[in-house]
C-alpha positions as CSV (number, residue, x, y, z in Angstrom):
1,X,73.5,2.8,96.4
2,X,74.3,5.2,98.7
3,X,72.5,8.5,100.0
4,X,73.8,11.0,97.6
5,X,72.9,8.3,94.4
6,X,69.4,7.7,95.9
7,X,69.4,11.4,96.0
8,X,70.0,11.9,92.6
9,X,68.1,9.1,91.1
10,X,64.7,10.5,92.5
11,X,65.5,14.0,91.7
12,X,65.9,12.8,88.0
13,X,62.6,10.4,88.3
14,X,60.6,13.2,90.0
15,X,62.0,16.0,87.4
16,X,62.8,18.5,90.4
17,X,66.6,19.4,91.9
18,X,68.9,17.7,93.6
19,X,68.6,20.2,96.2
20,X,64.6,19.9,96.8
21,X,65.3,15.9,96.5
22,X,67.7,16.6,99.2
23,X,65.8,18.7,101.7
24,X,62.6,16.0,101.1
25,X,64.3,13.1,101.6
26,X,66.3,14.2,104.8
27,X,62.8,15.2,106.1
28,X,61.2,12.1,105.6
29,X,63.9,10.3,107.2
30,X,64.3,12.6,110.2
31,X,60.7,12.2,110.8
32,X,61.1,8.5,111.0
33,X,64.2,8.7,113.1
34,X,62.1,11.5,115.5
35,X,59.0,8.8,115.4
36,X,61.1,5.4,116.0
37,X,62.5,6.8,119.3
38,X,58.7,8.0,120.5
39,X,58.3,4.5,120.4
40,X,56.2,4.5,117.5
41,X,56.5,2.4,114.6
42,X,56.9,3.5,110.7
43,X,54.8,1.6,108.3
44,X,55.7,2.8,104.8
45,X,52.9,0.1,103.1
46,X,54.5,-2.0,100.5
47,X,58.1,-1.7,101.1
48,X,59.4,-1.6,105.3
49,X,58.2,-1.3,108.9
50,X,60.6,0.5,111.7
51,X,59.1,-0.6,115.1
52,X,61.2,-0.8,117.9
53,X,61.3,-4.0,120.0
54,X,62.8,-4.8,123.6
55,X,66.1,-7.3,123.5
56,X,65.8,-9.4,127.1
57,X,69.3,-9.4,129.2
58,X,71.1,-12.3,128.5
59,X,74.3,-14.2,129.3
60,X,76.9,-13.8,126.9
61,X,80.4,-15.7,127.2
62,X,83.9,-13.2,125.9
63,X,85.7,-15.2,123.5
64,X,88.8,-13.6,124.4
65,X,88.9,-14.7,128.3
66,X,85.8,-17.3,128.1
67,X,84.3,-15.1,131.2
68,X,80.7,-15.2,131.5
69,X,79.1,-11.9,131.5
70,X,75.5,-9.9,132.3
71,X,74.4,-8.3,128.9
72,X,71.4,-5.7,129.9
73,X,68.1,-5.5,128.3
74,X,68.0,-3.0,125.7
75,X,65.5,-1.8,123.0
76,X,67.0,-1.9,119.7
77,X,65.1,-1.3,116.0
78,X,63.9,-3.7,113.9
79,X,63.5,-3.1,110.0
80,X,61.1,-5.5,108.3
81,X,61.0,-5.8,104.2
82,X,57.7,-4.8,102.4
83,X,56.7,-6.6,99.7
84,X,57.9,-4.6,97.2
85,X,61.0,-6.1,98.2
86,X,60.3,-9.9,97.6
87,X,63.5,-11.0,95.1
C-alpha cells in the first residue's frame, strides 16, 4: 500500500474526503518527522515507536578494493512494531 491508497482507504472508513484524509494524515506525519529530529520519540500505543538511537563509528572493509575504512558515528531512526502488528 502506498500513500495515496492509505489515503483513500481511511477517507472511505472515516466517511470524510480524500482531501481532508489528505491534509490529516500529512499532519500527523509531519509532526512525527518535526518530533523524531527534536530527539524525541513517537509512541503511537499499540502499533509503532520512532525513537532515534546513536550508531557507534565503526570499521567497515570496501568490497570493491578490500581497504579498511573509518565509518563515523551517526544517529539514525529506529521503527519498532506495536502489537497490533504481531502476524
Amino acid at each position: 500500500m502506498n500513500k495515496s491508497e492509505l489515503i483513500k482507504a481511511a477517507a472511505a472508513k472515516a466517511e470524510v474526503s480524500a482531501a481532508l484524509a489528505a491534509k490529516v494524515i500529512d499532519a500527523a506525519l509531519e509532526e512525527a518527522v518535526a518530533a523524531v529530529k527534536k530527539g524525541e520519540s513517537v509512541q503511537l500505543v499499540g502499533y509503532a515507536t520512532i525513537a532515534v538511537a546513536n550508531r557507534a563509528a565503526r570499521k567497515a572493509k570496501n568490497p570493491r578494493t578490500g581497504a579498511i575504512v573509518d565509518v563515523p558515528a551517526k544517529k539514525v531512526v529506529r521503527i519498532k512494531a506495536g502489537a497490533k502488528f504481531a502476524l
